[in-house]
GUFIVEX-13989 format. One record per residue (C-alpha): residue number from 0; residue in one letter; x, y, z. Coordinates in Angstrom, 3 decimals, always signed. Example, Ala and Ser with C-alpha at 12.3 -4.5 7.8 and 13.67 -1.06 7.14 Angstrom:
<drendrens>
<seq=0&type=a&east=+12.300&north=-4.500&up=+7.800> .
<seq=1&type=s&east=+13.670&north=-1.060&up=+7.140> .
</drendrens>
This chain:
<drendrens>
<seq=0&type=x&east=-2.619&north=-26.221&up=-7.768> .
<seq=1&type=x&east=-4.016&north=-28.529&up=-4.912> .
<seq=2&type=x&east=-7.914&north=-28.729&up=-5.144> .
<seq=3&type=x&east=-8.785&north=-27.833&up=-2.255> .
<seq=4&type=x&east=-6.624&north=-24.607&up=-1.971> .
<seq=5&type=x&east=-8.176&north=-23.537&up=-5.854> .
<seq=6&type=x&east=-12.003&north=-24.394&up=-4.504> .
<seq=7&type=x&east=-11.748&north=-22.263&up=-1.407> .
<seq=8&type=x&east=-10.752&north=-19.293&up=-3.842> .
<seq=9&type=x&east=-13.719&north=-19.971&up=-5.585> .
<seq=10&type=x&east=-15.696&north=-20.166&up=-2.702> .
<seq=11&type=x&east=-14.288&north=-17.074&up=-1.433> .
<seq=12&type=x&east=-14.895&north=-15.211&up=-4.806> .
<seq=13&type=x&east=-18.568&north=-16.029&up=-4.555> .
<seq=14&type=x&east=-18.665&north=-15.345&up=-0.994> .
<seq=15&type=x&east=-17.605&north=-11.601&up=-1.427> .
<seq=16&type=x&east=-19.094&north=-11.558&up=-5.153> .
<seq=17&type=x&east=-16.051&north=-11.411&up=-6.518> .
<seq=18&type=x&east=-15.864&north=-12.171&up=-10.659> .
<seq=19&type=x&east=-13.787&north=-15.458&up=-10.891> .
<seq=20&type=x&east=-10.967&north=-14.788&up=-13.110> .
<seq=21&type=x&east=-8.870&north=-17.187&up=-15.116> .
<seq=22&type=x&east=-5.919&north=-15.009&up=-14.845> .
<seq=23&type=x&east=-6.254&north=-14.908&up=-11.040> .
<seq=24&type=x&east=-6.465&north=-18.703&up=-10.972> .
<seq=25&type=x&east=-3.364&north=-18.736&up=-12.453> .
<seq=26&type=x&east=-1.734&north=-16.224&up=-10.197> .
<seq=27&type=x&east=-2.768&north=-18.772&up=-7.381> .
<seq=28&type=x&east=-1.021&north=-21.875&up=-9.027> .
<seq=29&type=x&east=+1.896&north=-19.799&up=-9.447> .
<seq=30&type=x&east=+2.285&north=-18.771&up=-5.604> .
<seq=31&type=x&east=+1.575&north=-21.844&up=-4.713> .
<seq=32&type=x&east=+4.618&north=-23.681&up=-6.849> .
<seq=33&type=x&east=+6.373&north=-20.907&up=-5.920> .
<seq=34&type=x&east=+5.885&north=-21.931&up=-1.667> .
<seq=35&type=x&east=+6.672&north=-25.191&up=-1.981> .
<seq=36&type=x&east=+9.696&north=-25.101&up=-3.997> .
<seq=37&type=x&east=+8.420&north=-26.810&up=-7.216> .
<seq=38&type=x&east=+10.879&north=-27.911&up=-9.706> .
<seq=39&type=x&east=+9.748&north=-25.608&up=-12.383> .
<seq=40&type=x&east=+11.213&north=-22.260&up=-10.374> .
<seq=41&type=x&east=+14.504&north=-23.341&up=-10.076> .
<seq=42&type=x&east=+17.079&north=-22.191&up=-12.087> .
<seq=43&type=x&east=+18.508&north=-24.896&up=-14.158> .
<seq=44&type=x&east=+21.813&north=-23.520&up=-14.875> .
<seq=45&type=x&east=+22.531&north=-22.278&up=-11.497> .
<seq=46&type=x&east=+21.048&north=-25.256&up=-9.570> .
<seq=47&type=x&east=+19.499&north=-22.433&up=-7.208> .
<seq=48&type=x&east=+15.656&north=-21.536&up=-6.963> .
<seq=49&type=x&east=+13.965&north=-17.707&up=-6.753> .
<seq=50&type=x&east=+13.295&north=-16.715&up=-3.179> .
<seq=51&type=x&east=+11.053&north=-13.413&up=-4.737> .
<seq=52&type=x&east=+7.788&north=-13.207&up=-6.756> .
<seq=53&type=x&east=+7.429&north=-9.951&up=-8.109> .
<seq=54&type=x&east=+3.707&north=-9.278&up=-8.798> .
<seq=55&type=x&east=+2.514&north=-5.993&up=-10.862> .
<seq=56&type=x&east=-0.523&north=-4.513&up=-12.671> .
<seq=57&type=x&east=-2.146&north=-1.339&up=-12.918> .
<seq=58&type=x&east=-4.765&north=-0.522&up=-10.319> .
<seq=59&type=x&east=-8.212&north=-2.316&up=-9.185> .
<seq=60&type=x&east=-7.061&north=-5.726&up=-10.957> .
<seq=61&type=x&east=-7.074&north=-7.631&up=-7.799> .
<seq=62&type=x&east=-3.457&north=-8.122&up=-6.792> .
<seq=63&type=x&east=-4.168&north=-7.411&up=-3.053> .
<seq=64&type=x&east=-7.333&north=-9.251&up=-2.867> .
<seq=65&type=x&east=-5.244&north=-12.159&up=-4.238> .
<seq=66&type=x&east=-2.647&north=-12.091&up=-2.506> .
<seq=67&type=x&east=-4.288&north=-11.938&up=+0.845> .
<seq=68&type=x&east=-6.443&north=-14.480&up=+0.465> .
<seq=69&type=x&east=-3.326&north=-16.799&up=-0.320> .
<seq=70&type=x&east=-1.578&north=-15.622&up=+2.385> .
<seq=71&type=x&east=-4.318&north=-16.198&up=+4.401> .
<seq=72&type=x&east=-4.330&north=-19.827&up=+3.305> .
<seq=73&type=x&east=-0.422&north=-20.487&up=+3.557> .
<seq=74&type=x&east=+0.663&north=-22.410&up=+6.505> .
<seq=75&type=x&east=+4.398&north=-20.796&up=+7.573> .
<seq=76&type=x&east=+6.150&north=-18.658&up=+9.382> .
<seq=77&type=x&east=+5.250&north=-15.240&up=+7.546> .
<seq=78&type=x&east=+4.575&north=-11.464&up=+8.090> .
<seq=79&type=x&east=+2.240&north=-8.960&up=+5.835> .
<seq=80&type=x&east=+3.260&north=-5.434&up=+6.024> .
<seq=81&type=x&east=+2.727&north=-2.481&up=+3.844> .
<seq=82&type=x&east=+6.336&north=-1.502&up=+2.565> .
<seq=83&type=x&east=+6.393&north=+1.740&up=+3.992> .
<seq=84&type=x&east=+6.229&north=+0.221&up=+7.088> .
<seq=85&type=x&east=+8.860&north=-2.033&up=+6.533> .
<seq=86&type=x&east=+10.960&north=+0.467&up=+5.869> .
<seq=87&type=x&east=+10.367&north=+2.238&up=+8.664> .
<seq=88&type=x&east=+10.973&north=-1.189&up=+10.791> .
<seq=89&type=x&east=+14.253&north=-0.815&up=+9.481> .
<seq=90&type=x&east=+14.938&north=+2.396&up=+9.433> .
<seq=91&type=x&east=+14.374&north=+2.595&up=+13.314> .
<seq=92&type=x&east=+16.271&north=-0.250&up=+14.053> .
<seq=93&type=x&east=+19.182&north=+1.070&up=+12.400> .
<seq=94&type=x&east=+18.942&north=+4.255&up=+14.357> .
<seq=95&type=x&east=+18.822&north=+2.474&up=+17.541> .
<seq=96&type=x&east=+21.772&north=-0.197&up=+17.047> .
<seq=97&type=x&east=+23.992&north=+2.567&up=+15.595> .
<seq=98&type=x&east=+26.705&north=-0.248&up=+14.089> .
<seq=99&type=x&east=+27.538&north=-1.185&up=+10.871> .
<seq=100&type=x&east=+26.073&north=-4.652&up=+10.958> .
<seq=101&type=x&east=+22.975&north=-3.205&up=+11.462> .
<seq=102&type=x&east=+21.644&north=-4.679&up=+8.151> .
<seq=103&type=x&east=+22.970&north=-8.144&up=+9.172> .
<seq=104&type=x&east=+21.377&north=-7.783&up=+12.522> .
<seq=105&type=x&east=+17.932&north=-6.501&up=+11.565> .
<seq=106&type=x&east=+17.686&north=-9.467&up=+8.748> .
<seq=107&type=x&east=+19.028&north=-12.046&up=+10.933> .
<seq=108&type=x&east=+16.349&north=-11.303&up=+13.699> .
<seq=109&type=x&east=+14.217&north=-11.554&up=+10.792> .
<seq=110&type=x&east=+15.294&north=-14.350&up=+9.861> .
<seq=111&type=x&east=+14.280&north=-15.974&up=+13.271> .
<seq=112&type=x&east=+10.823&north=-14.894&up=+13.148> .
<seq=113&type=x&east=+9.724&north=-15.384&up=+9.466> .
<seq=114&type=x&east=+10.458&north=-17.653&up=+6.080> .
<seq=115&type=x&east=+7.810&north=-15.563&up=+4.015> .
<seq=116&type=x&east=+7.267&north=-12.000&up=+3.899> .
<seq=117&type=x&east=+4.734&north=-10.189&up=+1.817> .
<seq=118&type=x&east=+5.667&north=-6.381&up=+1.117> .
<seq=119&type=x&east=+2.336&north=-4.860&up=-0.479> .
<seq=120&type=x&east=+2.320&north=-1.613&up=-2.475> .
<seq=121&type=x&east=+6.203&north=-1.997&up=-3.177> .
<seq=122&type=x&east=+7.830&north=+1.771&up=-4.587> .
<seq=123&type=x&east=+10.702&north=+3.642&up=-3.630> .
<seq=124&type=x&east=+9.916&north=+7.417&up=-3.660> .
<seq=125&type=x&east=+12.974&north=+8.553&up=-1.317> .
<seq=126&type=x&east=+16.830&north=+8.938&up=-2.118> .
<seq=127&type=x&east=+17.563&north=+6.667&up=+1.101> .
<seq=128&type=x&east=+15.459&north=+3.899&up=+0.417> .
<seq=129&type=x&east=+16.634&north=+4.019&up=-3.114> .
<seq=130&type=x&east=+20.686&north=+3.860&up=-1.218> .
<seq=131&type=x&east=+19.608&north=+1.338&up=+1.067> .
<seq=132&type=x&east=+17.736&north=-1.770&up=-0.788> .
<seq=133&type=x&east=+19.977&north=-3.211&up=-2.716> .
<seq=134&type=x&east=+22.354&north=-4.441&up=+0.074> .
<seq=135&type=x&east=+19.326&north=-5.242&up=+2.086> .
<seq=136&type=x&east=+17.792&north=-7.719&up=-0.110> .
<seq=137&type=x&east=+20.690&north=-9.288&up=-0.813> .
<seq=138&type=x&east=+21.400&north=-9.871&up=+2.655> .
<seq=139&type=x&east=+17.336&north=-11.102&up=+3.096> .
<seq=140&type=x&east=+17.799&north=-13.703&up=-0.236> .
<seq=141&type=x&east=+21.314&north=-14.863&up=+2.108> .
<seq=142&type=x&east=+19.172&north=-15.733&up=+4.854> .
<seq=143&type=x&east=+17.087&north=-17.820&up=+2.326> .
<seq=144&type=x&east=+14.080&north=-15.787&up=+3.351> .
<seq=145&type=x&east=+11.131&north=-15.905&up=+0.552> .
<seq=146&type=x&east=+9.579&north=-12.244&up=-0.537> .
<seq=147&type=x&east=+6.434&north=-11.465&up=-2.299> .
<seq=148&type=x&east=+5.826&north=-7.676&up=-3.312> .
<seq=149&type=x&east=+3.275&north=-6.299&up=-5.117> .
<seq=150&type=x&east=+3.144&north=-3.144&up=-6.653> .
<seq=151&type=x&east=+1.735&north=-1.172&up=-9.587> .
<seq=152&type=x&east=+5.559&north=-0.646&up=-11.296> .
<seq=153&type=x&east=+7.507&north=-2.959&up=-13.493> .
<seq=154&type=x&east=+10.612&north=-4.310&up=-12.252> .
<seq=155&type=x&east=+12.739&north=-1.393&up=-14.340> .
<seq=156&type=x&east=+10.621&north=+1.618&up=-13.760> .
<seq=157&type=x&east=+10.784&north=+1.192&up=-10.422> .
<seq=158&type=x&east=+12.213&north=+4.648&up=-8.938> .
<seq=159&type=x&east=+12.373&north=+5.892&up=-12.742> .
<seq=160&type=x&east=+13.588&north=+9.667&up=-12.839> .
<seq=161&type=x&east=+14.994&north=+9.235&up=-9.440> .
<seq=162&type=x&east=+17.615&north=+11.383&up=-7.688> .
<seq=163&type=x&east=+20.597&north=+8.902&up=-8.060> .
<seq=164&type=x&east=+19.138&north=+6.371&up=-9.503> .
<seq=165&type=x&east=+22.424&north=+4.505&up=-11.399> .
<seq=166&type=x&east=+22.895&north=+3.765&up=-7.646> .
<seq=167&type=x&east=+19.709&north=+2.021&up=-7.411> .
<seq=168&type=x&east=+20.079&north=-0.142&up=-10.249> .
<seq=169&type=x&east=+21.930&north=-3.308&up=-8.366> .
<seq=170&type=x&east=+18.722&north=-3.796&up=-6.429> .
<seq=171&type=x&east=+17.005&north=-4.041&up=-9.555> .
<seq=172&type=x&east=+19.049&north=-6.678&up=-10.789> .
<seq=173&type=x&east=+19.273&north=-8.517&up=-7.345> .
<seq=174&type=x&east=+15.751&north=-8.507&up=-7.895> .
<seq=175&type=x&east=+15.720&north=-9.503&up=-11.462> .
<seq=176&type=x&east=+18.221&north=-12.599&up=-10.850> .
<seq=177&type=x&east=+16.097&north=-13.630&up=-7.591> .
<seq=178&type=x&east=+12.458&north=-13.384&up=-8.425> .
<seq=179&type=x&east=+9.598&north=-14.336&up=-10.561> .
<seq=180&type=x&east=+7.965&north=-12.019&up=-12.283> .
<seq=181&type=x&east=+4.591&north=-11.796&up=-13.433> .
<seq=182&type=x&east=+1.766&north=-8.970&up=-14.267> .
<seq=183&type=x&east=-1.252&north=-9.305&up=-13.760> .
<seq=184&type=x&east=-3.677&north=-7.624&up=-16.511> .
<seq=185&type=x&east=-7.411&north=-7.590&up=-16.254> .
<seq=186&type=x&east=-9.769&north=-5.329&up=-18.426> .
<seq=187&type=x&east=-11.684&north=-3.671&up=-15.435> .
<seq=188&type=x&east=-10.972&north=-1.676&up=-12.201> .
<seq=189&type=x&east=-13.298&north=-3.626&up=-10.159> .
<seq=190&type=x&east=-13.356&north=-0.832&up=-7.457> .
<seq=191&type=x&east=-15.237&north=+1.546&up=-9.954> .
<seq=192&type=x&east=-17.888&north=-1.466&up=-11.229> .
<seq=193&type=x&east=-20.437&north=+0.357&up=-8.434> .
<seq=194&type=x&east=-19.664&north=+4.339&up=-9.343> .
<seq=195&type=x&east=-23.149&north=+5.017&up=-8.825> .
<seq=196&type=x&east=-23.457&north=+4.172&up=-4.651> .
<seq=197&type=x&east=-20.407&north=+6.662&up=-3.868> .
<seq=198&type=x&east=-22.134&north=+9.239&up=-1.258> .
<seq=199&type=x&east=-19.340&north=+10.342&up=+0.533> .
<seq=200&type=x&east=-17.185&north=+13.030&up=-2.186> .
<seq=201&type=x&east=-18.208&north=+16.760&up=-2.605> .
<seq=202&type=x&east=-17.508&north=+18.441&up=-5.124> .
<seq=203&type=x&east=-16.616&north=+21.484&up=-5.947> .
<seq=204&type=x&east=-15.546&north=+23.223&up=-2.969> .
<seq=205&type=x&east=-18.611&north=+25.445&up=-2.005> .
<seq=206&type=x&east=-20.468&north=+26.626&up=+1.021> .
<seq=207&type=x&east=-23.038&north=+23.747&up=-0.384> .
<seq=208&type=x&east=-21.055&north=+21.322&up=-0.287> .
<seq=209&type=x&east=-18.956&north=+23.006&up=+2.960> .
<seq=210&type=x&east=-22.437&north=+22.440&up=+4.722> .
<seq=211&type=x&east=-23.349&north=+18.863&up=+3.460> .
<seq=212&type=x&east=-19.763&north=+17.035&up=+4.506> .
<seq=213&type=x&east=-20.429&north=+18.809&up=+7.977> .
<seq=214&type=x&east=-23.807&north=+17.794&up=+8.494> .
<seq=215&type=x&east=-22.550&north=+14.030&up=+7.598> .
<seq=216&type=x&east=-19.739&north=+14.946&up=+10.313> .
<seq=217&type=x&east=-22.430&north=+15.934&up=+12.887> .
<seq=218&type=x&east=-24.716&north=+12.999&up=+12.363> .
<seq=219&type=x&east=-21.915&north=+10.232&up=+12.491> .
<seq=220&type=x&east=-20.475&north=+11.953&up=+15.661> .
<seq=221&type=x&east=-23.806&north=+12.973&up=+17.304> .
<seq=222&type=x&east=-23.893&north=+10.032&up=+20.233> .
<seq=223&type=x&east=-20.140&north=+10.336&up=+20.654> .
<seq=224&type=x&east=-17.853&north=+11.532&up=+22.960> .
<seq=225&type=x&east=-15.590&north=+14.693&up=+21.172> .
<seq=226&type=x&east=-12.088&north=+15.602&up=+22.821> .
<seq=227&type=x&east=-8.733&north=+16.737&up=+20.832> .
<seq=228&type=x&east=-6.542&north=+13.457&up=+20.558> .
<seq=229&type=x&east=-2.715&north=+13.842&up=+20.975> .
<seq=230&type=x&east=-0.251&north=+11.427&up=+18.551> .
<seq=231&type=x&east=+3.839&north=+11.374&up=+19.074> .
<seq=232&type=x&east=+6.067&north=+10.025&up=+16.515> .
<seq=233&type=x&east=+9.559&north=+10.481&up=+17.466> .
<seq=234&type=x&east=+8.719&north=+13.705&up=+19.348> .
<seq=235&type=x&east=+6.777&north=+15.186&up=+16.727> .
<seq=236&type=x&east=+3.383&north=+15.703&up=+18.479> .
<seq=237&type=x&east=+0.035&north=+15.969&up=+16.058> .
<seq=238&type=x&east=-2.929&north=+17.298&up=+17.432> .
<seq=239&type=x&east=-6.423&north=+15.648&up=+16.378> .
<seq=240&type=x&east=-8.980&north=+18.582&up=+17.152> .
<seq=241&type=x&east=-11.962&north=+17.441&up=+16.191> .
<seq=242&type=x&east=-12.020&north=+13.250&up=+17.416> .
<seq=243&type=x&east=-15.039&north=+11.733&up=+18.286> .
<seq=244&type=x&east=-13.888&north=+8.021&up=+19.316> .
<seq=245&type=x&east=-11.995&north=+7.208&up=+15.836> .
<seq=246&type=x&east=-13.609&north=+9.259&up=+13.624> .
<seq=247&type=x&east=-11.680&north=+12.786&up=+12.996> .
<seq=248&type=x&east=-12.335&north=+16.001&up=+10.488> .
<seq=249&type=x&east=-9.084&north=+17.522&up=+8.992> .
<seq=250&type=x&east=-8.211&north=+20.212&up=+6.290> .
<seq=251&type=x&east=-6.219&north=+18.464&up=+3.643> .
<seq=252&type=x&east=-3.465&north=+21.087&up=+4.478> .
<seq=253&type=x&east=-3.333&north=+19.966&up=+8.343> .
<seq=254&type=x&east=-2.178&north=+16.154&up=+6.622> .
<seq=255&type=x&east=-0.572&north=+16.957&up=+3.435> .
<seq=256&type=x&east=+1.203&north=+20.526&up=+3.737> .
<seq=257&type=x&east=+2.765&north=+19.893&up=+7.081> .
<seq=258&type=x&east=+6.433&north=+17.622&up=+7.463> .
<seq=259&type=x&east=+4.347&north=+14.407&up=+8.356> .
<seq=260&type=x&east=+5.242&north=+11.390&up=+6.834> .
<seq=261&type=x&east=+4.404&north=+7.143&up=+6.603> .
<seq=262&type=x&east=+4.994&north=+6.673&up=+10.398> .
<seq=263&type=x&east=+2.653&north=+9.725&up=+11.095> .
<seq=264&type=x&east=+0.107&north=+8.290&up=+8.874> .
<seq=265&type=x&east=+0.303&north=+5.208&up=+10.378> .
<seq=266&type=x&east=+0.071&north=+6.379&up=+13.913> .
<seq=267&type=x&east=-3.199&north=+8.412&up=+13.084> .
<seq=268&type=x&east=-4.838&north=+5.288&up=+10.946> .
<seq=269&type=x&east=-4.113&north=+3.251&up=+14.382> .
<seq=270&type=x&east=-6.638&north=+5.122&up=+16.081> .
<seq=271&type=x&east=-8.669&north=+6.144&up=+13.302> .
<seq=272&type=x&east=-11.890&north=+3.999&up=+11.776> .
<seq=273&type=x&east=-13.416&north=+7.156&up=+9.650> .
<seq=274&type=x&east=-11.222&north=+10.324&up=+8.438> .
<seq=275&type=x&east=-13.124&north=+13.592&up=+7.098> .
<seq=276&type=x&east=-10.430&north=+15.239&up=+4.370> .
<seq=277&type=x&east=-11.498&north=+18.490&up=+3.608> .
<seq=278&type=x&east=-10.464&north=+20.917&up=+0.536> .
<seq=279&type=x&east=-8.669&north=+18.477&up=-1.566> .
<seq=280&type=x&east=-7.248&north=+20.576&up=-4.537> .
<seq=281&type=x&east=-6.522&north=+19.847&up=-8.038> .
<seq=282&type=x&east=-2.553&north=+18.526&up=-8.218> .
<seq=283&type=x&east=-0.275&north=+19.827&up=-10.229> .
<seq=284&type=x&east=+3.701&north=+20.064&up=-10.559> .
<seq=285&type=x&east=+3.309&north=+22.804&up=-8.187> .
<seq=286&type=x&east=+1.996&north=+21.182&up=-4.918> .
<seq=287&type=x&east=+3.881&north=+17.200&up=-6.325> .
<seq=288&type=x&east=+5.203&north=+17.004&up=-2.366> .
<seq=289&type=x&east=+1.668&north=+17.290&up=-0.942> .
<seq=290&type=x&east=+0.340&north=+14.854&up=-3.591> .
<seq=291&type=x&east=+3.108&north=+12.103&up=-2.767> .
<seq=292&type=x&east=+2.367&north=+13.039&up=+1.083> .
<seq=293&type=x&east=-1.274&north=+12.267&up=-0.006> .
<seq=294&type=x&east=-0.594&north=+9.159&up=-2.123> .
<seq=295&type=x&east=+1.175&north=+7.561&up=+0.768> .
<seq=296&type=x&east=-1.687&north=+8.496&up=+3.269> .
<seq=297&type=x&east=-4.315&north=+6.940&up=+0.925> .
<seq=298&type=x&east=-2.114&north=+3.821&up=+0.693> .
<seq=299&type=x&east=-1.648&north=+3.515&up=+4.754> .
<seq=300&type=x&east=-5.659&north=+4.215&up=+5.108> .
<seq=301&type=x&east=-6.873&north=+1.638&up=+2.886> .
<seq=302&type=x&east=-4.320&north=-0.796&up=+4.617> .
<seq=303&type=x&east=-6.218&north=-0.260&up=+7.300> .
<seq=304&type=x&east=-9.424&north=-0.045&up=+6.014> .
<seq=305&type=x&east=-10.389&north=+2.935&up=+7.259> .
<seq=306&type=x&east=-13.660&north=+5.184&up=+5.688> .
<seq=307&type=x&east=-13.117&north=+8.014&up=+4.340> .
<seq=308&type=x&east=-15.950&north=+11.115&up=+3.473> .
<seq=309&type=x&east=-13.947&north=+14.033&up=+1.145> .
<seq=310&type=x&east=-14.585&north=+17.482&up=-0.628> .
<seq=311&type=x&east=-12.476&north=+18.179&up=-3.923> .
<seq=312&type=x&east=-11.719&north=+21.013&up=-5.674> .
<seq=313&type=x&east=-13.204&north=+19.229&up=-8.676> .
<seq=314&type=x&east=-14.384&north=+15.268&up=-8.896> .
<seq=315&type=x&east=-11.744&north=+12.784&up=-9.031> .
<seq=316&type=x&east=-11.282&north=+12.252&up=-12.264> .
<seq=317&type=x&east=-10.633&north=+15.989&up=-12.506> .
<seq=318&type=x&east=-8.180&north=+15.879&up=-9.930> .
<seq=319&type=x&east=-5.144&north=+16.024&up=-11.835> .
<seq=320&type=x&east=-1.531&north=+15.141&up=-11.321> .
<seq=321&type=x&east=+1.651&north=+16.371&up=-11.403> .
<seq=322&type=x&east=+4.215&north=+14.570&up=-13.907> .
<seq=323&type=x&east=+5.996&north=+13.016&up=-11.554> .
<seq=324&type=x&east=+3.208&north=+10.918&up=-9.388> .
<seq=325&type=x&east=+0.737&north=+10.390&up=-12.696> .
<seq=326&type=x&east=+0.886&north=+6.869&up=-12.996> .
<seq=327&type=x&east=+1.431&north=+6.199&up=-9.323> .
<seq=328&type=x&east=-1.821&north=+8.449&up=-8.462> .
<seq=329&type=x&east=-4.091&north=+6.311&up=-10.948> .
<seq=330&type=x&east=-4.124&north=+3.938&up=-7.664> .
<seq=331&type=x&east=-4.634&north=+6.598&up=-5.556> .
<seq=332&type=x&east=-8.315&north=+7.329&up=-6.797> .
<seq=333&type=x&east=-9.249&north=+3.861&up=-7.447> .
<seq=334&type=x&east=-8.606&north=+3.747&up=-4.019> .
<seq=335&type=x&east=-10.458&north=+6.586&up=-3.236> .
<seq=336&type=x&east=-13.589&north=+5.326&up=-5.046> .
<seq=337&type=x&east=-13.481&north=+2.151&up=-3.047> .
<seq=338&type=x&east=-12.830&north=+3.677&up=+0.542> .
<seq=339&type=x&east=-16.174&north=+6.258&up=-0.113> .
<seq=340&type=x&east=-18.535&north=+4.064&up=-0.772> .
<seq=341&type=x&east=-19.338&north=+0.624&up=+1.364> .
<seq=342&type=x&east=-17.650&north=-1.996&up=-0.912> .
<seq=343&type=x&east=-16.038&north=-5.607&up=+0.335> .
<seq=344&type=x&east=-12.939&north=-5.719&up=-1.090> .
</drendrens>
């Protein structure tokens, strides 16, 4: 790895008192062989070299932290977006061209803007993403355009127990023949090391606690100017009632329990810098679609950065899941520690 790129990641580690981690040193040298086209990724029989690295670990080990800050440090033409919104990218411009070299199209104008692009918090939860991928990506590795994910999922389990899912396994092995893979594996979740300055959950749901997440509301809001906010995605309007100049108060029903979805979420975090949640209940296999609604809103949110003050049922570690989002929600509520409590990350 070139010096100077490795001692800036130091620097930056100490900077934001960050641990220094041999196993994210390594991470760095890989990415960085892996952007300039270093002999040792290139596939010897084949003569041809891996356009993806496929990065995974379990939550709070530092894979976004890492890979920002070497994106941040990479000089080429490159885009960071959160995959949902990639998707969506798509997605829309599919609907508006209307032809069946849509895919072509959208990657080629791609193409023209970008040879790197990082897709953070990589997983297919939806039947038409899960369709869609495969001939996508192989159309993006075409166009010799390099792709960095990360995500929480081995390669395999990715959309495990998935409606269709035989049909999803060619992007899996489009993936497999054009990527490196590597997890990441540290012993901490570094977004819990500083449990003890969260101030802004309430638990259990009670007219104590009812009163105290108000009060905060009133306080934060008191010099500010308060008038309902209207947001339109695709003629769906959603009506902010209580907006004070980016910061808002919601029932977790009003986000969750309604047919909102990743562009809605992203829509609200764009004018959104501190979101009250209110009456968060315990999951179970019961309410899974309002938990994966929830998942993807915590996702979108910390993207953004945006604060967050919540009541639960019960604290987070007693929030239960249902089957099918268990592993996937372990992020969620590292996430959740982090974005309550004033932590660099």
């Amino acid at each position: 790895m070139d010096e100077n790129l490795q001692q800036s990641f130091l620097t930056f580690c100490k900077t934001n008192q960050f641990e220094i981690n041999p196993k994210q040193i390594e991470i760095i040298d890989l990415l960085e062989n892996f952007i300039s086209n270093k002999k040792k990724f290139f596939n010897i029989f084949k003569k041809d070299r891996r356009l993806c690295f496929y990065l995974y670990g379990g939550v709070g080990v530092g894979k976004t932290m890492l890979l920002n800050f070497f994106y941040n440090n990479i000089k080429i033409k490159k885009n960071r977006m959160h995959f949902n919104e990639f998707m969506i990218n798509f997605h829309n411009y599919r609907h508006e061209e209307k032809d069946d070299k849509s895919i072509t199209n959208f990657v080629k104008i791609l193409k023209q803007k970008y040879d790197l692009i990082y897709l953070d918090e990589f997983q297919v939860t939806n039947i038409v993403d899960a369709m869609i991928l495969g001939k996508l990506f192989e159309v993006i590795f075409k166009e010799n355009i390099k792709i960095i994910i990360t995500t929480n999922i081995k390669l395999y389990d990715l959309y495990k127990d998935g409606l269709q899912r035989v049909q999803f396994l060619p992007f899996i092995e489009i993936i497999k023949k054009n990527s490196i893979q590597k997890e990441l594996v540290l012993d901490d979740d570094y977004r819990k090391q500083n449990l003890e300055n969260v101030r802004r959950i309430y638990y259990p749901l009670n007219e104590k606690t009812t009163f105290k997440i108000n009060q905060n509301f009133r306080i934060l809001t008191r010099d500010k100017k308060g008038e309902p906010h209207n947001i339109e995605t695709k003629g769906r309007k959603f009506l902010i009632d209580n907006f004070y100049e980016g910061i808002a108060k919601f029932n977790f029903d009003d986000l969750c329990d309604k047919k909102l979805g990743s562009e809605d979420y992203i829509n609200l975090g764009n004018v959104s810098k501190h979101l009250f949640i209110l009456n968060i209940p315990v999951f179970n296999d019961v309410n899974s679609n309002q938990q994966l609604r929830f998942i993807t809103l915590i996702d979108i949110f910390y993207e953004k950065k945006i604060k967050l003050t919540i009541s639960c049922e019960k604290n987070l570690e007693k929030l239960g899941s249902s089957q099918l989002h268990k592993e996937t929600f372990k992020r969620t509520l590292s996430r959740l520690y982090e974005m309550t409590v004033s932590l660099k990350r």
